[in-house]
N, C-alpha and C positions, 0 to 999 in steps of 0.2 A: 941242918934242915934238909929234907926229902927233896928230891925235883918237883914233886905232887903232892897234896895233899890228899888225903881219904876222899873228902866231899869231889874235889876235882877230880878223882879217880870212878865215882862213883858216876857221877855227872860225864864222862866220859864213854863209861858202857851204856849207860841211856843213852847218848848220841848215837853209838853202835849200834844197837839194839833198833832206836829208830830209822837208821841208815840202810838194814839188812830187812827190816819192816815193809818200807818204800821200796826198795829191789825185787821182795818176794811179790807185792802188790803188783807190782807193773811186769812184773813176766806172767804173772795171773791176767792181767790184760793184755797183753800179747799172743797170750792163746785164746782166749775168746773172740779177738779182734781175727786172729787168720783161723777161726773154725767157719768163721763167716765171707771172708772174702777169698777172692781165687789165689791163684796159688804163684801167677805175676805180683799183686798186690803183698805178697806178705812181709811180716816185717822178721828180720832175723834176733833170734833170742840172744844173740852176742853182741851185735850193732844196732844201737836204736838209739833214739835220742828223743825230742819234744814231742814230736810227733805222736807219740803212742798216746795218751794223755785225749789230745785235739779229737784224733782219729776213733778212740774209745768211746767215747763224748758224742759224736754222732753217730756211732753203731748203735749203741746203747743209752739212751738218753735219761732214763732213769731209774739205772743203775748208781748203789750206791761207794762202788768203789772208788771210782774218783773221788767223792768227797774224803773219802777216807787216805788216798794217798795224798790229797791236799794238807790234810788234818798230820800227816805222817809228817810232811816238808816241812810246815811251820814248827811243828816242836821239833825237829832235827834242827832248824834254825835256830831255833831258844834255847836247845841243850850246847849246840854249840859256841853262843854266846857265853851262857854260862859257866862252858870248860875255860874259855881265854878269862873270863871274870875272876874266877878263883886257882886257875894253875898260872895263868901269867901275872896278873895283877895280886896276885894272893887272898 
């Protein structure tokens, strides 16, 4: 028997896929968050962490990318359940 199965492989790139989703999303708020603030204030495209999110959120109040890296997080959490459901439990 394989280490993985198809489905669990498959299920695997969706997690990827959403993982690299969420990344491109929040460097895309990282530049519009320091288009707008000075240049003390900015946040660096290599080190960032919660912040970015919080900080976007009152630059931009309704804007809809937040909802969309929200939207990102939860199915990377459901994809990644998913993969332990069928590559570790079968």
């Amino acid at each position: 028997m394989p280490p993985f199965t198809a489905r669990a492989l498959a299920i695997g790139l969706v997690f990827g896929l959403f993982a690299v989703l969420a990344n491109f999303i929040s460097f895309v708020m990282i530049g519009k968050i320091n288009e707008r603030v000075s240049e003390k204030e900015r946040i660096s495209y290599i080190y960032w962490g919660t912040e970015v999110r919080r900080r976007f959120k009152q630059l931009y109040p309704d804007n809809k990318l937040t909802f969309l890296l929200d939207s990102c997080m939860v199915l990377l959490i459901v994809s990644f359940l998913l993969v332990i459901r069928f590559w570790v439990f079968g």
